[in-house]
Steps between C-alpha positions, in 0.01 A plus 500: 500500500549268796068475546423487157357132387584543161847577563515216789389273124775694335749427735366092528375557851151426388413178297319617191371304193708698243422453110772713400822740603729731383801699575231766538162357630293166614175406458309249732146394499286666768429329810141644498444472157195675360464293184596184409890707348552734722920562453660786708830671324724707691855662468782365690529879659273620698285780374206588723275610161448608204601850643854375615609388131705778350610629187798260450303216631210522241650182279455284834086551407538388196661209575262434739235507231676311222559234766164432603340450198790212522350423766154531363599279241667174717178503722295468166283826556695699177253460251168486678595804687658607852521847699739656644495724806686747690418682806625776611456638904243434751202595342515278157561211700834426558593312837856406434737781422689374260407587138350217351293386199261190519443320188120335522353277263302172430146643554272765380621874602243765638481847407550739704713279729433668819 
């Protein structure tokens, strides 16, 4: 996707400050961060959402998953907790369509979170 930012950080086009990568995804802390971790984890392909992953591509989530609480874990949020979100279309909140998950920890969560 020639406009999409997180492909342009894919691709290297974009500087990001990456804390981990795959064959299959990167992570990168958020450059608006909205706690003190605040990691963003994305595949390498571009998937607009949630609703673009298919069938065959359902281990790519999991992944996803097991790596962040890697991540979780080397930003020293593991054990006094973390949350992890995904949103999906216009309406949750999503701005940049390119499925993503944000890893956020290092301060109290609120319930319901918005």
């Amino acid at each position: 996707m020639d406009e999409c930012i997180f492909c342009k950080i894919v691709n290297k086009e974009i500087p990001a400050k990456v804390v981990y990568e795959d064959d299959k995804i990167i992570a990168f802390d958020d450059i608006n961060p909205q706690a003190p971790v605040h990691v963003l984890l994305i595949p390498k392909e571009h998937y607009t959402s949630l609703n673009d992953i298919s069938e065959e591509n359902k281990d790519l989530l999991g992944h996803i998953l097991f790596k962040a609480r890697q991540v979780a874990q080397e930003k020293g949020v593991k054990e006094s907790g973390y949350r992890i979100v995904l949103n999906t279309a216009r309406d949750s909140g999503q701005d940049v369509f390119h499925i993503h998950f944000h890893v956020l920890g290092g301060r109290r969560m609120t319930w319901p979170p918005g």
